[in-house]
C-alpha positions as CSV (number, residue, x, y, z in Angstrom):
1,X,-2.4,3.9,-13.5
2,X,0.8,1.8,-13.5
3,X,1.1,2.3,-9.4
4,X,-2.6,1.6,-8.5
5,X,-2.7,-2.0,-10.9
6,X,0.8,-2.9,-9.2
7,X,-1.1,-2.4,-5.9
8,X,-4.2,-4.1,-6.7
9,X,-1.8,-6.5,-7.1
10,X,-3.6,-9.8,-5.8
11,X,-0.5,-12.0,-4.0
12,X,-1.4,-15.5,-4.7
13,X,-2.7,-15.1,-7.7
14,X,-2.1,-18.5,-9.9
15,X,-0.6,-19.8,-6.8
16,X,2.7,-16.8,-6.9
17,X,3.9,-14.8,-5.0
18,X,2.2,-15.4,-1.7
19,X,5.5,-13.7,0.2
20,X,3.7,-10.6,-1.1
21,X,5.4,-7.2,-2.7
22,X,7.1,-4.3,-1.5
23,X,7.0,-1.1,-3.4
24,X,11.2,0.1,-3.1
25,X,10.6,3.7,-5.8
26,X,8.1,5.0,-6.9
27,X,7.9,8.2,-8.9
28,X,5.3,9.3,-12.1
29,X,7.7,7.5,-14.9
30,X,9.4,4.9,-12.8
31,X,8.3,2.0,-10.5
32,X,10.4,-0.4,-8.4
33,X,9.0,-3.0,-6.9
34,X,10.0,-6.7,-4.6
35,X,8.3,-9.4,-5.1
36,X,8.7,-12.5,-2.5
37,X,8.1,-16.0,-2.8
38,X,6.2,-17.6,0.1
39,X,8.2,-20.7,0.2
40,X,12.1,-19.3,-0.1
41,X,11.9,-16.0,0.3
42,X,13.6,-15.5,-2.8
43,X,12.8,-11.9,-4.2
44,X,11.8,-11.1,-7.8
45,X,13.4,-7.5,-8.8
46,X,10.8,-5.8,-11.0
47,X,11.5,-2.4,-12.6
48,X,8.9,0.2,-14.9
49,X,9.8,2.4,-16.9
50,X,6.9,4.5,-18.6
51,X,8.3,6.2,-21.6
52,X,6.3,7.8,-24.6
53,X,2.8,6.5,-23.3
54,X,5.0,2.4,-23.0
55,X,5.5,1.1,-20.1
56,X,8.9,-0.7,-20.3
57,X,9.6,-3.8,-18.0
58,X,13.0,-5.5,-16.4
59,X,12.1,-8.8,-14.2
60,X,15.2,-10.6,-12.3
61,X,15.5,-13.1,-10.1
62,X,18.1,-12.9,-7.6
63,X,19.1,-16.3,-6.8
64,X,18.6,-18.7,-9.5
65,X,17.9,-20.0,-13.1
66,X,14.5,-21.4,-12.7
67,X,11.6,-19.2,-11.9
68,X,8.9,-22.0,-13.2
69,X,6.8,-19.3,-15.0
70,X,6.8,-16.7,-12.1
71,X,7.8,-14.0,-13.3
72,X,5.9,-14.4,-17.0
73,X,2.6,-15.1,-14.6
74,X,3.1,-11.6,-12.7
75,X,3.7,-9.4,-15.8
76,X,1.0,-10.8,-17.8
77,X,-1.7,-10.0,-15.0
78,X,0.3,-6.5,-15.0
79,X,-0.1,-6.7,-18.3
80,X,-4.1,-7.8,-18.7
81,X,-4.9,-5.2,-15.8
82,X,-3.3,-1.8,-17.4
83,X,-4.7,-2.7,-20.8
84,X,-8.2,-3.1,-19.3
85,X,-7.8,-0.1,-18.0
């Protein structure tokens, strides 16, 4: 479930991400992913971990302090579209 909501993954959504994503690893418990912003090109590490039924999450930005809500805005669609699921 995890892989198929990361790529149903609408880029754009609230005005992110437009540079799109790139799926790096995937494998049953674990799920690496880029994400790119249209304007820099700066990319957004993100890293699943499904563990005991949880999916586990580590977000970084590479270059950086200020992501203006980026990251927060990707995860919580994640977030809304697993547990609709």
């Amino acid at each position: 479930e995890l892989l198929e909501t990361v790529k149903a993954y609408p880029p754009g959504q609230a005005k992110i991400d437009k540079g799109g994503f790139k799926i790096v690893t995937a494998t049953t418990d674990y799920l690496y992913v880029q994400f790119e912003s249209l304007k820099k090109g700066f990319i957004d590490d993100v890293e699943f971990a499904v563990r005991g039924g949880e999916v586990q999450v580590r977000s970084s930005s590479r270059i950086g302090f200020l992501d203006l809500g980026v990251n927060a805005k990707r995860l919580n669609w994640i977030s809304a579209e697993l547990r609709a699921k």
